[in-house]
Biotite code that builds the C-alpha atoms (Angstrom):
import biotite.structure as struc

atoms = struc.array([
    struc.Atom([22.264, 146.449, 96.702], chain_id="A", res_id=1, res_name="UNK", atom_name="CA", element="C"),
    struc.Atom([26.013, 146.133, 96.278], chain_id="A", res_id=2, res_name="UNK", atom_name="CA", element="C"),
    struc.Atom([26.146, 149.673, 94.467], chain_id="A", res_id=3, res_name="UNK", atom_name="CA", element="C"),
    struc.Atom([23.996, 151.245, 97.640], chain_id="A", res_id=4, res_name="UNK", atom_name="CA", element="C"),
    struc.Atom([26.174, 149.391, 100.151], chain_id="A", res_id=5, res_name="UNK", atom_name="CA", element="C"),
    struc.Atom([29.207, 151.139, 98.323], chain_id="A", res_id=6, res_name="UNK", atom_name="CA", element="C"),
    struc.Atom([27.392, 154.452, 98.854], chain_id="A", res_id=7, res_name="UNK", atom_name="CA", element="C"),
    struc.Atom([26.715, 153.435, 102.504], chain_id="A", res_id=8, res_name="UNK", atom_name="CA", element="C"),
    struc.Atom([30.191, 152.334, 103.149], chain_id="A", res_id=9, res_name="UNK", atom_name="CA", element="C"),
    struc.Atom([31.899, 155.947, 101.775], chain_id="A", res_id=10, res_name="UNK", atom_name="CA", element="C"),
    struc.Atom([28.711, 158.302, 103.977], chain_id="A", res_id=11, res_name="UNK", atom_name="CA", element="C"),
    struc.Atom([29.945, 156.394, 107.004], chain_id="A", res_id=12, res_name="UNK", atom_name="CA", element="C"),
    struc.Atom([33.568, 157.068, 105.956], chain_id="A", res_id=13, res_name="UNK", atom_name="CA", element="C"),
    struc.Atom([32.605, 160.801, 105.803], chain_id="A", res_id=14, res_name="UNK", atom_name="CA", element="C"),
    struc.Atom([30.838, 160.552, 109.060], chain_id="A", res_id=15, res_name="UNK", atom_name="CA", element="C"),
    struc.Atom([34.156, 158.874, 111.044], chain_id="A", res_id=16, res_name="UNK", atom_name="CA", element="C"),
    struc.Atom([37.148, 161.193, 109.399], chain_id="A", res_id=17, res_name="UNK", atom_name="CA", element="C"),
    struc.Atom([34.349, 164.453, 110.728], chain_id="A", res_id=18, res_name="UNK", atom_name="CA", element="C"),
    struc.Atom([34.289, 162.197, 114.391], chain_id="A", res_id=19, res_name="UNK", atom_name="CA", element="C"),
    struc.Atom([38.100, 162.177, 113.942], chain_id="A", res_id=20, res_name="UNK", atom_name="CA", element="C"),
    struc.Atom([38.495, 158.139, 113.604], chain_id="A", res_id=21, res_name="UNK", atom_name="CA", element="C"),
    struc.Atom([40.173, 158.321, 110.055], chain_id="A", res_id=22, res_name="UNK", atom_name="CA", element="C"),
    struc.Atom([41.628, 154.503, 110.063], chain_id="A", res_id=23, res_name="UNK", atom_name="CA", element="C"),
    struc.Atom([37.881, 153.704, 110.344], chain_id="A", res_id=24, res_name="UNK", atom_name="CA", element="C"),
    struc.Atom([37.162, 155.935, 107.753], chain_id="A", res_id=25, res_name="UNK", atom_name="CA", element="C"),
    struc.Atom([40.376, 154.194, 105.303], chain_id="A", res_id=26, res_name="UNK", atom_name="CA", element="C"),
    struc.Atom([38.502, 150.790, 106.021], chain_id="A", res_id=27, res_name="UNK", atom_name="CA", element="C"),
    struc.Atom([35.177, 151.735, 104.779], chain_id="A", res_id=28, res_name="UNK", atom_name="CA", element="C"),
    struc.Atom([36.800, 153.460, 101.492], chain_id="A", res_id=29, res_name="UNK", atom_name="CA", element="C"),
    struc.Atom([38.686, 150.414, 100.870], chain_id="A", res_id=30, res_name="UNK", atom_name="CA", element="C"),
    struc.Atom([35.693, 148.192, 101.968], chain_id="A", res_id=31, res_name="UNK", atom_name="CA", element="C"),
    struc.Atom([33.348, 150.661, 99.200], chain_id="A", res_id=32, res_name="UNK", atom_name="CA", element="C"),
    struc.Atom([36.269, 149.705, 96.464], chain_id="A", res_id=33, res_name="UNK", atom_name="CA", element="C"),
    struc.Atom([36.099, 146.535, 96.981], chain_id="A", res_id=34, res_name="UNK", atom_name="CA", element="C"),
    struc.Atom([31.690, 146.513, 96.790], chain_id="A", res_id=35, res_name="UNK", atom_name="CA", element="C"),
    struc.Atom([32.595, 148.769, 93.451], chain_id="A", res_id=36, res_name="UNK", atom_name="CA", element="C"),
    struc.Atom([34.936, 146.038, 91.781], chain_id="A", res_id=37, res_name="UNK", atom_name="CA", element="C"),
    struc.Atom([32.239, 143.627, 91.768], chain_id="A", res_id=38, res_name="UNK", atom_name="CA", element="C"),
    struc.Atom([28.614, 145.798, 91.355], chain_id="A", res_id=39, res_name="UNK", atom_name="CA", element="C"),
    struc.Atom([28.887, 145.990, 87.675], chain_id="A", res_id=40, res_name="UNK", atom_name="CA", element="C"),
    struc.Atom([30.234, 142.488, 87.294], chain_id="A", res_id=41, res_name="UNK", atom_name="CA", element="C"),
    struc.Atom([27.322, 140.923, 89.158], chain_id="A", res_id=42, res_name="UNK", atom_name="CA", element="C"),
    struc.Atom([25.105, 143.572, 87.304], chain_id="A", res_id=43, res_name="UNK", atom_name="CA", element="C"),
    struc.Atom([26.306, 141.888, 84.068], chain_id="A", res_id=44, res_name="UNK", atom_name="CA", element="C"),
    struc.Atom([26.356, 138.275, 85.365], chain_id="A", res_id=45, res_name="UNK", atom_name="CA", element="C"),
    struc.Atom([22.652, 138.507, 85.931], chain_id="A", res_id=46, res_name="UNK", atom_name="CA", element="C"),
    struc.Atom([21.850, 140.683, 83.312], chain_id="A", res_id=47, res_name="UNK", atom_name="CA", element="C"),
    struc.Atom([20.211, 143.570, 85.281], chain_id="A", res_id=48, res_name="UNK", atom_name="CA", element="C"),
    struc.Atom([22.208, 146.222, 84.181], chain_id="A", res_id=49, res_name="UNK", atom_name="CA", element="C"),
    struc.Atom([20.170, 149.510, 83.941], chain_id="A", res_id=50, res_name="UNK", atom_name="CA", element="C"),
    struc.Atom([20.660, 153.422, 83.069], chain_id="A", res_id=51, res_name="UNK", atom_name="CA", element="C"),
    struc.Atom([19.454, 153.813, 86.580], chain_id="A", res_id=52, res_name="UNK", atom_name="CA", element="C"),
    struc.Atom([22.393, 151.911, 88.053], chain_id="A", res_id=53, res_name="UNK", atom_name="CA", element="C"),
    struc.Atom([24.477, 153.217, 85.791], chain_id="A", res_id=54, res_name="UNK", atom_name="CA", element="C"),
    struc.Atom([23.826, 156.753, 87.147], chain_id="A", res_id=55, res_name="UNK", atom_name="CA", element="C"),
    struc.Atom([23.576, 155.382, 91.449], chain_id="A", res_id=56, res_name="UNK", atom_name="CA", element="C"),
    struc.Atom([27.021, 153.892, 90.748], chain_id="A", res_id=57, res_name="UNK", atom_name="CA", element="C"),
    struc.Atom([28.277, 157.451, 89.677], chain_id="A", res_id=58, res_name="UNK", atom_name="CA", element="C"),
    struc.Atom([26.666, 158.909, 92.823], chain_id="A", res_id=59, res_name="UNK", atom_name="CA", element="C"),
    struc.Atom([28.005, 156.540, 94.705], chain_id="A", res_id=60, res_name="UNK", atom_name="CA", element="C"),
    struc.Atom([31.217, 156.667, 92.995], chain_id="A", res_id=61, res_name="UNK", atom_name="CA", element="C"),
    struc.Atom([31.430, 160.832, 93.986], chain_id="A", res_id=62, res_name="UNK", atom_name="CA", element="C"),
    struc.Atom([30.763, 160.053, 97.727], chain_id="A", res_id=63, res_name="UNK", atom_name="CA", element="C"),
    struc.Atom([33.109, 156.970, 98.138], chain_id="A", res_id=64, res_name="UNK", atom_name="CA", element="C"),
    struc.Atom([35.708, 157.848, 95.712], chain_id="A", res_id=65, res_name="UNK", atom_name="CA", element="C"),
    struc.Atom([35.304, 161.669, 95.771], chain_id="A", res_id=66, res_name="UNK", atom_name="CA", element="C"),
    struc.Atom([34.320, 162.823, 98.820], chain_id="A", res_id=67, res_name="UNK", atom_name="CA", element="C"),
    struc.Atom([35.211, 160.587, 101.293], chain_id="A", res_id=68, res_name="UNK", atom_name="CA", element="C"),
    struc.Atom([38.891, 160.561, 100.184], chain_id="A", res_id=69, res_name="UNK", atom_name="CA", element="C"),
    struc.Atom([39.091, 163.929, 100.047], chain_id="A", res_id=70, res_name="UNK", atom_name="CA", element="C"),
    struc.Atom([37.954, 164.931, 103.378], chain_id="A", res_id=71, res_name="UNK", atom_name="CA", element="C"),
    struc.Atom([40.412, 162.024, 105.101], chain_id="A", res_id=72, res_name="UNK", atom_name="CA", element="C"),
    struc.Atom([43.374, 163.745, 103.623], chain_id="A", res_id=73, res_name="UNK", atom_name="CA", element="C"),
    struc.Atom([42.354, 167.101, 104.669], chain_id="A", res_id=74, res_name="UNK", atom_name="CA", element="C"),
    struc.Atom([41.456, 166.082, 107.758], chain_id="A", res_id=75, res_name="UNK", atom_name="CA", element="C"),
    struc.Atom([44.841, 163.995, 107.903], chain_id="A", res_id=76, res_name="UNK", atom_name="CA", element="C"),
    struc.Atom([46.782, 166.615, 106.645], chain_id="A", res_id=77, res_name="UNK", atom_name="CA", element="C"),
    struc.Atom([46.027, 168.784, 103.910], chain_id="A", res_id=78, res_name="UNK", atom_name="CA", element="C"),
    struc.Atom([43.954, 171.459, 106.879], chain_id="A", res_id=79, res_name="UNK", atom_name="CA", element="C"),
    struc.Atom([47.691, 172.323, 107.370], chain_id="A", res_id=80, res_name="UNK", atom_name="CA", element="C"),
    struc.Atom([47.506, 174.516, 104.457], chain_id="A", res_id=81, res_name="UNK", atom_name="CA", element="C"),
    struc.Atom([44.279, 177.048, 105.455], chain_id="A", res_id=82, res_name="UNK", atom_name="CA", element="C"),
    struc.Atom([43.201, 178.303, 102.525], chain_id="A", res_id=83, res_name="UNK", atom_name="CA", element="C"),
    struc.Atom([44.652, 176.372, 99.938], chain_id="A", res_id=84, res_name="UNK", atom_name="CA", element="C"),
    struc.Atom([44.061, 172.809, 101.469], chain_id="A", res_id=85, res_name="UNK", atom_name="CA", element="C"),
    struc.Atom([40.211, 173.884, 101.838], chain_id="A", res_id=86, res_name="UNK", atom_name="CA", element="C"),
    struc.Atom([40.663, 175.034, 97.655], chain_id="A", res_id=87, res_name="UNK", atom_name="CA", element="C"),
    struc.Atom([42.380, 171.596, 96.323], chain_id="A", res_id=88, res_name="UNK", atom_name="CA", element="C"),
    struc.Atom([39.987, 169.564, 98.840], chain_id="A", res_id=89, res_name="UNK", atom_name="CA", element="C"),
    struc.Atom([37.031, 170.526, 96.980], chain_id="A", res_id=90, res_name="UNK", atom_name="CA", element="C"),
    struc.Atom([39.085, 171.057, 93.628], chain_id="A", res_id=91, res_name="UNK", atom_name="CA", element="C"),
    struc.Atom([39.491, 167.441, 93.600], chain_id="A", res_id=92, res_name="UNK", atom_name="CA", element="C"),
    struc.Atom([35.679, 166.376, 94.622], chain_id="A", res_id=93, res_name="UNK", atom_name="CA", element="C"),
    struc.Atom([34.891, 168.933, 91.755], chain_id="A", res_id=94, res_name="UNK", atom_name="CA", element="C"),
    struc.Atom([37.284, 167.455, 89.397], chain_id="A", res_id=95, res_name="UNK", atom_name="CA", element="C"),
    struc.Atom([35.907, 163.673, 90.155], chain_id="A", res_id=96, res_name="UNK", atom_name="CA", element="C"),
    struc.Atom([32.066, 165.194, 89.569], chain_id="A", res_id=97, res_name="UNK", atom_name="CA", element="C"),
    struc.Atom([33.072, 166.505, 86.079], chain_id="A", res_id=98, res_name="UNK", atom_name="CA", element="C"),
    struc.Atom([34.763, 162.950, 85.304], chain_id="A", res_id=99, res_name="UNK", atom_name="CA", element="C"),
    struc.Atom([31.918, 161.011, 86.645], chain_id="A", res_id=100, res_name="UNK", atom_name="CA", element="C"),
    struc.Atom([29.271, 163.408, 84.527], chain_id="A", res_id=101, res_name="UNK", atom_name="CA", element="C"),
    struc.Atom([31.753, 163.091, 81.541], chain_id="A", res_id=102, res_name="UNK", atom_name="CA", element="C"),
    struc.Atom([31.676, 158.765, 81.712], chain_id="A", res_id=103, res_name="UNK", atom_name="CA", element="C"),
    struc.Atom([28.117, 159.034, 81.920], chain_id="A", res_id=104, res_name="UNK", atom_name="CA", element="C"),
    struc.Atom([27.614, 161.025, 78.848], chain_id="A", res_id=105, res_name="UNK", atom_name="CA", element="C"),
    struc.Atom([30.043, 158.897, 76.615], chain_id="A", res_id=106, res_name="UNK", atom_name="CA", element="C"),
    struc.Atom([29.619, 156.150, 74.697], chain_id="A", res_id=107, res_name="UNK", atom_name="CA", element="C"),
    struc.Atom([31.207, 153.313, 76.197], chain_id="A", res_id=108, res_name="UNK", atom_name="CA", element="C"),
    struc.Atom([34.256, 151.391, 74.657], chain_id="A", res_id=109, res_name="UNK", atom_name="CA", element="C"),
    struc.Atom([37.353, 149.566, 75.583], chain_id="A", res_id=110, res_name="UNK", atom_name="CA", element="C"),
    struc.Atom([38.760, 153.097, 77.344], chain_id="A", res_id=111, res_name="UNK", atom_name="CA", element="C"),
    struc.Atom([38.176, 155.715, 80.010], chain_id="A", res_id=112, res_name="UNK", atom_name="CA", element="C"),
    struc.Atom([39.011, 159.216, 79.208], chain_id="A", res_id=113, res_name="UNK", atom_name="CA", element="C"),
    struc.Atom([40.946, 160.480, 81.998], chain_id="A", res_id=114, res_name="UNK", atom_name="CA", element="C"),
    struc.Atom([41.771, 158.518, 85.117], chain_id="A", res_id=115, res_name="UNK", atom_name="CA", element="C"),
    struc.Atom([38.626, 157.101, 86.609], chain_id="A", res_id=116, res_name="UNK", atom_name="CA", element="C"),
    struc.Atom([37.896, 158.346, 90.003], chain_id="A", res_id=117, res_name="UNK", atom_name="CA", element="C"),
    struc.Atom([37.821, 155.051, 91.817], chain_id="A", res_id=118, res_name="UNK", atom_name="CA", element="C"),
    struc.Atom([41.679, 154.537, 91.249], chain_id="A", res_id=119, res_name="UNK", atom_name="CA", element="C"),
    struc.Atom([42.024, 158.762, 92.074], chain_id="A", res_id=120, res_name="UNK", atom_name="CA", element="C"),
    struc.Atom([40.237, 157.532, 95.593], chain_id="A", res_id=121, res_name="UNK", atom_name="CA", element="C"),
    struc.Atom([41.911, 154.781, 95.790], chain_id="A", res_id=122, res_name="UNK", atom_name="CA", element="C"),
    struc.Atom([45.196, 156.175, 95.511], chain_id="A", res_id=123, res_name="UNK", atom_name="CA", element="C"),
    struc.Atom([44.749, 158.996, 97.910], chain_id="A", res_id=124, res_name="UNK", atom_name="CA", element="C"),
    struc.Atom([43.287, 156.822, 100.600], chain_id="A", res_id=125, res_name="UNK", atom_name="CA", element="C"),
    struc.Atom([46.251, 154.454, 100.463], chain_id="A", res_id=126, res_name="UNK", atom_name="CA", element="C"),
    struc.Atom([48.385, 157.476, 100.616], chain_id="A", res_id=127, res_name="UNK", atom_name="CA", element="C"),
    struc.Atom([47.114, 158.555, 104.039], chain_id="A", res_id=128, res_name="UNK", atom_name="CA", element="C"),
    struc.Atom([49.030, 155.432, 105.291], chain_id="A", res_id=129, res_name="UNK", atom_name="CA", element="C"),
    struc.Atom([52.030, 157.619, 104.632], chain_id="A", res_id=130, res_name="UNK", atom_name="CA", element="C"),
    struc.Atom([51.066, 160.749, 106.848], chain_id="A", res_id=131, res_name="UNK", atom_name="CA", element="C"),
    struc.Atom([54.137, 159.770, 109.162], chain_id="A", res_id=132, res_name="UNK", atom_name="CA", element="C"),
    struc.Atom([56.301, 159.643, 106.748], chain_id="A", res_id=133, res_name="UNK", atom_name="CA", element="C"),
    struc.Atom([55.450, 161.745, 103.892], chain_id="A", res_id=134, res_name="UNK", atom_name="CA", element="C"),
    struc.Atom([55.991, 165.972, 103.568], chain_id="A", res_id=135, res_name="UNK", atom_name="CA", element="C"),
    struc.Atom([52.718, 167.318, 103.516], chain_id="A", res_id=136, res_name="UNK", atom_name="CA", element="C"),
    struc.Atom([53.390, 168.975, 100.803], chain_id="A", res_id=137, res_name="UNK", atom_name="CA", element="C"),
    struc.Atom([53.351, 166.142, 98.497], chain_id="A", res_id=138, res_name="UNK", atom_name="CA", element="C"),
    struc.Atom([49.381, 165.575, 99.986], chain_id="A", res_id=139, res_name="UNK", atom_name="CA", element="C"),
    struc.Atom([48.628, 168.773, 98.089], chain_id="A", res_id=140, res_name="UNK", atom_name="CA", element="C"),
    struc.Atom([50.816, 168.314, 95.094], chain_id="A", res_id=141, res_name="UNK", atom_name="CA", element="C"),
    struc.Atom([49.290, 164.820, 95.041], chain_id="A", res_id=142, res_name="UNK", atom_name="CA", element="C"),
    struc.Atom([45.782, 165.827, 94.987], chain_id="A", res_id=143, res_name="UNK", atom_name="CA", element="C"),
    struc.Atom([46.398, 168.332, 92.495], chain_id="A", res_id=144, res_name="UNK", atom_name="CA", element="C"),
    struc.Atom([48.040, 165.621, 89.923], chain_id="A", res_id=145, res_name="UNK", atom_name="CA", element="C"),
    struc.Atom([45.111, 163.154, 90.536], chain_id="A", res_id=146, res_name="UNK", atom_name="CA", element="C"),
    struc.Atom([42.538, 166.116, 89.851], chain_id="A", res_id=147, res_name="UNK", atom_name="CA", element="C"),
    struc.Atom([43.865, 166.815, 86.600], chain_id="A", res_id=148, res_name="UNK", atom_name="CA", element="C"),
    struc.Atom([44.453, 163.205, 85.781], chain_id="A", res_id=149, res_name="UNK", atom_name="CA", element="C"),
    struc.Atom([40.755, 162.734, 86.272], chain_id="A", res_id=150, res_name="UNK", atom_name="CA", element="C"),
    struc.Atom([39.475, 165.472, 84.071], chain_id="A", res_id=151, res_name="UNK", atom_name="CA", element="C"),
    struc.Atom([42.324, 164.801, 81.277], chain_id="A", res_id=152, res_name="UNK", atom_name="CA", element="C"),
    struc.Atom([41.631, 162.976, 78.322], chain_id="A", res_id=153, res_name="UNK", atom_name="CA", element="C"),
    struc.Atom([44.265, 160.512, 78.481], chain_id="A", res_id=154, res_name="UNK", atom_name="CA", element="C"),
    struc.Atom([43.487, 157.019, 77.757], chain_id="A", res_id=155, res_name="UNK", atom_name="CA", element="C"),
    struc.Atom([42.953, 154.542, 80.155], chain_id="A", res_id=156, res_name="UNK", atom_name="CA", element="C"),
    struc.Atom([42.440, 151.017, 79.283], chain_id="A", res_id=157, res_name="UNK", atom_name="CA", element="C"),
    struc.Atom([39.248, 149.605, 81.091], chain_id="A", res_id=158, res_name="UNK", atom_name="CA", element="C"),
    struc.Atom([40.052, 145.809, 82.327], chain_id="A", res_id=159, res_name="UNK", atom_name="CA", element="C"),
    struc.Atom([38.024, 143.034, 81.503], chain_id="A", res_id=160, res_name="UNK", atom_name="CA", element="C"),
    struc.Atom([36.249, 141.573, 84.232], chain_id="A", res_id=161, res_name="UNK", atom_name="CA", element="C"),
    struc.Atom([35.525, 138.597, 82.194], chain_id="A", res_id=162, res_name="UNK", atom_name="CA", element="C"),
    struc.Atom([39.282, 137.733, 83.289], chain_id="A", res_id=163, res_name="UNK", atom_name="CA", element="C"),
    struc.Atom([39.215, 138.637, 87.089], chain_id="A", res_id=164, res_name="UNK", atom_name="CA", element="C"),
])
């Protein structure tokens, strides 16, 4: 339910920023972060963890993390651009597919290869708080660096949510 509600929470994000009420839209990505943090935990706590949830929380993870971010900042900002902001928009939802698709196929250990897409989300929602303030051009430039973050193979240390 928790996993579900997180892919509930980033549809209805998509469905404000397109209505034009993007702080809406920066709740319910935050809200779907917050579901995310715990889903797995609970999963684990109550030992019904499941290749099927496994594979919703990556769908869920492309529409709250992915998507949903990525349409706020264009919608914020990035639509500036024309072309280009339309080509990094989806470069980035593409980018957070392939690292989704990549976790899901790898064995699991004490790292991530390549930044996860949650904190890639996370970051560029919290960055839309900046619109005022910011260049646009560092929207693009940002989105670009996440992108490639997310499809590197740099290590990232998973935390363990036996300490949280």
């Amino acid at each position: 339910m928790m996993t579900l509600s997180n892919l509930f929470l980033g549809g209805f994000s998509i469905i404000f920023t397109i209505q034009g009420e993007l702080n809406y839209s920066l709740f319910l990505i935050f809200s779907a972060a917050l579901l995310d943090r715990f889903d797995g935990m609970v999963a684990r706590k109550l030992k019904i963890e499941s290749e099927l949830g496994k594979q919703l929380d990556s769908m869920s993870d492309i529409i709250s993390f992915g998507v949903a971010p990525a349409l706020l900042l264009y919608q914020g900002i990035i639509h500036y651009f024309s072309s280009p902001g339309i080509f990094i928009t989806v470069f980035f939802i593409g980018c957070g597919a392939f690292r989704l698709a990549r976790f899901n196929i790898t064995e699991n250990n004490c790292y991530f290869s390549g930044l996860p897409i949650t904190a890639a989300g996370c970051i560029l929602t919290f960055s839309y708080l900046g619109i005022q303030f910011i260049p646009a051009i560092i929207y693009l430039y940002l989105m670009i660096i996440l992108s490639f973050l997310m499809i590197s193979t740099l290590k990232v240390k998973k935390y363990d949510s036996e300490t949280f």
